[in-house]
SELUM-873646 format. One record per atom (N, C-alpha, C): residue number from 1; atom name; x, y, z. Coordinates in nm, 2 decimals, decimal comma. Atoms other than C-alpha are relative to their C-alpha. Layout:
BEGIN
(NUM "CA" (X Y Z))
...
***
This chain:
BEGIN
(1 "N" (0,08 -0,12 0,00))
(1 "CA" (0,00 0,00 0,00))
(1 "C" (0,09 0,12 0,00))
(2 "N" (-0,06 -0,12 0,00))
(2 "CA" (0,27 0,25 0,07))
(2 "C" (0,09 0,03 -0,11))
(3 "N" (-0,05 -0,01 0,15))
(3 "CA" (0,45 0,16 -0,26))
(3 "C" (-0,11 0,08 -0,07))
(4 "N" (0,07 -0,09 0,07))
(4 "CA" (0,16 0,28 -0,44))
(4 "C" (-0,06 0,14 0,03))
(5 "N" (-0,03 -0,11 -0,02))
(5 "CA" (0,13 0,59 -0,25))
(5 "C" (0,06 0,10 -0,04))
(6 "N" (-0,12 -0,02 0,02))
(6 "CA" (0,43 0,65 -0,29))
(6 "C" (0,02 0,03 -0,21))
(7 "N" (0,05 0,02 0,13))
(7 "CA" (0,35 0,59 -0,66))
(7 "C" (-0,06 0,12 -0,08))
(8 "N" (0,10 -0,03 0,07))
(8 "CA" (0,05 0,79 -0,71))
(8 "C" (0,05 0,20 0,07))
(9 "N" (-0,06 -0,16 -0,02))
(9 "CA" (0,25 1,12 -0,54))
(9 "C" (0,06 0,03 -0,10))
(10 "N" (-0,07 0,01 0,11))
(10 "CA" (0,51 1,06 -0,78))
(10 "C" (-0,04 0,04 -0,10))
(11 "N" (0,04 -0,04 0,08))
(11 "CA" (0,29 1,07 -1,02))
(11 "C" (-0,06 0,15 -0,08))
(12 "N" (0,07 -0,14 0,00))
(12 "CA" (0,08 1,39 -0,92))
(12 "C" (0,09 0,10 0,01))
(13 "N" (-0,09 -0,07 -0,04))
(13 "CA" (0,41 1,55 -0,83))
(13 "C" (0,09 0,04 -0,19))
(14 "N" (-0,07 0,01 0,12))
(14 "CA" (0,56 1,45 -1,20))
(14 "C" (-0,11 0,08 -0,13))
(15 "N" (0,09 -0,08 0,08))
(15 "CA" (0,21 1,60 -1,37))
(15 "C" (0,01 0,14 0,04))
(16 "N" (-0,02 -0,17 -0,04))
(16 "CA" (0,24 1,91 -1,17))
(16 "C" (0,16 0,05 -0,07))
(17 "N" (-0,09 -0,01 -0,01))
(17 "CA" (0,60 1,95 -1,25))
(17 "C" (-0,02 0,01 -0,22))
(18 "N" (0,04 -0,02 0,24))
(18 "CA" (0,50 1,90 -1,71))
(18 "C" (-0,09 0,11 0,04))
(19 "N" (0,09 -0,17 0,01))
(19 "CA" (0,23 2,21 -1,61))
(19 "C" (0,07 0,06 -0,03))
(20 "N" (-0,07 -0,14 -0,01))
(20 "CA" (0,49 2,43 -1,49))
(20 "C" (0,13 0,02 -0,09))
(21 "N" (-0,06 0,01 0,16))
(21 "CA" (0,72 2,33 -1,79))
(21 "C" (-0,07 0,06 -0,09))
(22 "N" (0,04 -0,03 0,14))
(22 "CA" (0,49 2,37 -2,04))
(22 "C" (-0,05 0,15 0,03))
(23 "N" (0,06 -0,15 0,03))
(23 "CA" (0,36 2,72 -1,89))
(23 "C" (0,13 0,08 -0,06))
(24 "N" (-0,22 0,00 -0,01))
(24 "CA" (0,78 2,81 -1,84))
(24 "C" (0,05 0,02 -0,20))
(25 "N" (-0,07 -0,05 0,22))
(25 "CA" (0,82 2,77 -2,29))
(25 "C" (-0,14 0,04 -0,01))
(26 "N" (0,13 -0,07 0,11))
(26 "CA" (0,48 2,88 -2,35))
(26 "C" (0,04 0,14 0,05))
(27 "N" (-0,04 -0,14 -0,04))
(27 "CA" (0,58 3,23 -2,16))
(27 "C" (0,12 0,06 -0,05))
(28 "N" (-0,17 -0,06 0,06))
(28 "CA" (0,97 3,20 -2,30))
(28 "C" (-0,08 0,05 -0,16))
(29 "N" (0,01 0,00 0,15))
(29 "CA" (0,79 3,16 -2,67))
(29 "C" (-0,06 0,13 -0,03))
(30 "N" (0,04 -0,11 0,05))
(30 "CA" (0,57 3,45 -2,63))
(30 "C" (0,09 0,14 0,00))
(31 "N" (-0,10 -0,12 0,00))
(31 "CA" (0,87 3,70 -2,55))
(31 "C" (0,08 -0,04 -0,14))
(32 "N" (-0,07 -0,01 0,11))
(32 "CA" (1,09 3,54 -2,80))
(32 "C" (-0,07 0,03 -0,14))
(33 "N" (0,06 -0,01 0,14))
(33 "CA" (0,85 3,53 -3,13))
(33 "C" (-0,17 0,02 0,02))
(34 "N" (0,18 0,02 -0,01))
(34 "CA" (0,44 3,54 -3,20))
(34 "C" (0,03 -0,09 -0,10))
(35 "N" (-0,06 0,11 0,02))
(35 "CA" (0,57 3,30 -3,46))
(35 "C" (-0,05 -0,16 0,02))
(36 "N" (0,04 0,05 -0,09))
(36 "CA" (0,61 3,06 -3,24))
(36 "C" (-0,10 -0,10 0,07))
(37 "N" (0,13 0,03 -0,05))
(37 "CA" (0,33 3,06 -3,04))
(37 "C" (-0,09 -0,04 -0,13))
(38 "N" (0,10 0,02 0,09))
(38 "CA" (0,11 3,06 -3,36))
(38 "C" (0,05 -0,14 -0,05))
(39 "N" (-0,02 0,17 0,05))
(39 "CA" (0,26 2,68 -3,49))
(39 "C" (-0,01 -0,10 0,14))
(40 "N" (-0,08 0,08 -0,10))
(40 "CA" (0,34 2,55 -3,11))
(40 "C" (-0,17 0,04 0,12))
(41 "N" (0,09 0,01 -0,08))
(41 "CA" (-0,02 2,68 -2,95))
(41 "C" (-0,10 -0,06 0,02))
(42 "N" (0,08 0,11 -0,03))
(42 "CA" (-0,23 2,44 -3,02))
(42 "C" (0,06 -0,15 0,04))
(43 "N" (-0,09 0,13 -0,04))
(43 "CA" (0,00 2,16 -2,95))
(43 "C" (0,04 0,00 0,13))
(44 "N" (-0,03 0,00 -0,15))
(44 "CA" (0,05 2,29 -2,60))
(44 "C" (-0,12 0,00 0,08))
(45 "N" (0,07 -0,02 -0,03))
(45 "CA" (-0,29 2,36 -2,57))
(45 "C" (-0,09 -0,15 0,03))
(46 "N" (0,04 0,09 0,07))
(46 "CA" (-0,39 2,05 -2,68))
(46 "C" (0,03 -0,13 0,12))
(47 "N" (-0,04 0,06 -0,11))
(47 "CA" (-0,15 1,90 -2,42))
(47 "C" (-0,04 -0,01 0,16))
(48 "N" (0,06 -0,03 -0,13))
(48 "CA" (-0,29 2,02 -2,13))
(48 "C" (-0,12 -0,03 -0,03))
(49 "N" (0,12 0,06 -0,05))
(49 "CA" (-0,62 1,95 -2,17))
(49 "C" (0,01 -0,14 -0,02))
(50 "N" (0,02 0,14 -0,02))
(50 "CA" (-0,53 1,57 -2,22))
(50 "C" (0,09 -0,04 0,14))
(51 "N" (-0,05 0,08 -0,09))
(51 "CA" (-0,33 1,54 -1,92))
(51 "C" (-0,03 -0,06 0,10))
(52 "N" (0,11 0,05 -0,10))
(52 "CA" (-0,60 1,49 -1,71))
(52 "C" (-0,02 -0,17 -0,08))
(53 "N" (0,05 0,13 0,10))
(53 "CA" (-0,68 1,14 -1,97))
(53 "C" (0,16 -0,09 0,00))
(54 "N" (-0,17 0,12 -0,06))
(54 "CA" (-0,27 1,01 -1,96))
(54 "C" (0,01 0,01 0,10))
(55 "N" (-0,02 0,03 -0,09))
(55 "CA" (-0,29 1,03 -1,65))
(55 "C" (-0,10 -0,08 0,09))
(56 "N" (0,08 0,08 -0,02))
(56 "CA" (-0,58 0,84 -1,60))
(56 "C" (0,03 -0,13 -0,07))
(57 "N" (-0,02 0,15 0,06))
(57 "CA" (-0,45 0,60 -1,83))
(57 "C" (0,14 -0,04 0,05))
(58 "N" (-0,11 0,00 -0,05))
(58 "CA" (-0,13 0,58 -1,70))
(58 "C" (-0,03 -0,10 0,19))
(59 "N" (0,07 0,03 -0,10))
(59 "CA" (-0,32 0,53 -1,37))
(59 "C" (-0,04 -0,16 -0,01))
(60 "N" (0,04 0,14 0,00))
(60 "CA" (-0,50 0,23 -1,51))
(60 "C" (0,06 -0,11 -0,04))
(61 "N" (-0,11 0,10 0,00))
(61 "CA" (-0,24 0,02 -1,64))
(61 "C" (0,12 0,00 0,08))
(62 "N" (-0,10 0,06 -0,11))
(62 "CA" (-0,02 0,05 -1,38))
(62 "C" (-0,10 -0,07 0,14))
(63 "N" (0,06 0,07 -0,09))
(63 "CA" (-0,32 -0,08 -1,13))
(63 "C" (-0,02 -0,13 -0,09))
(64 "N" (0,05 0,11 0,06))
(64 "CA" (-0,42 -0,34 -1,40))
(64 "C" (0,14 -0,12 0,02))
(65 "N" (-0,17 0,09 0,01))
(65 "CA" (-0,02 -0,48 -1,42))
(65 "C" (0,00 -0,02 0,17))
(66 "N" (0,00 0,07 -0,09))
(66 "CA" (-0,01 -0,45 -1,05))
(66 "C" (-0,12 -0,13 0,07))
(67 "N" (0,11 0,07 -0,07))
(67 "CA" (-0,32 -0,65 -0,99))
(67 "C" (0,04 -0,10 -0,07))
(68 "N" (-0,01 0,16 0,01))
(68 "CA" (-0,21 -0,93 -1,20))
(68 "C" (0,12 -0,08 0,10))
(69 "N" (-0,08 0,08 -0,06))
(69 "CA" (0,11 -0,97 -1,00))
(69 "C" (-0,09 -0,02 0,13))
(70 "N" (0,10 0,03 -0,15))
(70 "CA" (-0,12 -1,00 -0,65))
(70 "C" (-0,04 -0,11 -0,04))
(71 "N" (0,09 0,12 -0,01))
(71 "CA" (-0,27 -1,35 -0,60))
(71 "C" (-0,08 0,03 0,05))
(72 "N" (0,18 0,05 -0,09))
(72 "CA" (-0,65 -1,39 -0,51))
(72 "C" (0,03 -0,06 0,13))
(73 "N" (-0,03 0,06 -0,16))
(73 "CA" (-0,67 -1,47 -0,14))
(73 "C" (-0,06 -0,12 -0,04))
(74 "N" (0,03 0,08 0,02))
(74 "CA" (-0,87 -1,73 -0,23))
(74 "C" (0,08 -0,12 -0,07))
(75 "N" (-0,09 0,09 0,03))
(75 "CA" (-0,64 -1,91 -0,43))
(75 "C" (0,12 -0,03 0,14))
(76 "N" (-0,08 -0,05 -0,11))
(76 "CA" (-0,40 -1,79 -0,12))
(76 "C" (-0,05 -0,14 0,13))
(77 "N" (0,07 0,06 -0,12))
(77 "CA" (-0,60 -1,98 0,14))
(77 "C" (0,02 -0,16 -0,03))
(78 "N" (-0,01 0,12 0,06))
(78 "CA" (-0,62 -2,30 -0,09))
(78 "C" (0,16 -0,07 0,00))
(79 "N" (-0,18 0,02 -0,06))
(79 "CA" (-0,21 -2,30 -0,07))
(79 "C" (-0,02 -0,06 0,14))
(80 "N" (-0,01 0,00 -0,15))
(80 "CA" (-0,24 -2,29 0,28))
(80 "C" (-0,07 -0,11 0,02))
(81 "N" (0,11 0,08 -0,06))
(81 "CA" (-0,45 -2,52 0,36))
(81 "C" (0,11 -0,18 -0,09))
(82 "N" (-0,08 0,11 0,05))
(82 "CA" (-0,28 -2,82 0,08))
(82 "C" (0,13 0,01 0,11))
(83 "N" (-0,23 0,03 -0,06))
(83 "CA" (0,12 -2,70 0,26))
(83 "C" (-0,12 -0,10 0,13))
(84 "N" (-0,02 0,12 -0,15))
(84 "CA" (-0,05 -2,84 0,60))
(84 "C" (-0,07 -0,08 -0,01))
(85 "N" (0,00 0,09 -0,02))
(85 "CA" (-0,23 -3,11 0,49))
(85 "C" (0,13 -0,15 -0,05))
(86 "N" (-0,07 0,10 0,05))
(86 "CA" (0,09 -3,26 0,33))
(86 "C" (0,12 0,01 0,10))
(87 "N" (-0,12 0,03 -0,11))
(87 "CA" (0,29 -3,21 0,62))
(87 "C" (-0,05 -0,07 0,09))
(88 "N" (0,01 0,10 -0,10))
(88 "CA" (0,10 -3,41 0,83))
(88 "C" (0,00 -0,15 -0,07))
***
């Protein structure tokens, strides 16, 4: 549980961290050129409203991969139960 915590900070920490990038060149582009901005604004624009969606999907294949490595308790219990009837 604290792995994925640990995880899902990481993550929020590494999405916050692409915001303040991409505001950081979208503010250098507007001093350096209009240029620029006009080929590179929709593409940033574009980026930011999907980060909320890779990061949901990002989200869900890393719960789907962790969930296959986890065993079912139920299979879990069924172990258990064969180890000690073959030790007696």
């Amino acid at each position: 549980t604290s792995s994925f915590v640990g995880w899902l900070i990481g993550h929020i920490l590494f999405m916050k961290w692409v915001g303040l990038v991409l505001g950081w060149i979208h503010q250098n582009n507007s001093i350096r050129s209009n240029v620029l901005i006009r080929s590179n604004k929709y593409l940033v624009s574009e980026l930011r409203n999907s980060m909320a969606r890779i990061f949901s999907i990002l989200l869900f294949i890393t719960c789907v991969y962790y969930l296959g490595r986890i065993p079912s308790p139920i299979v879990t219990k069924k172990l258990k139960k064969t180890s000690e009837t073959e030790e007696r």
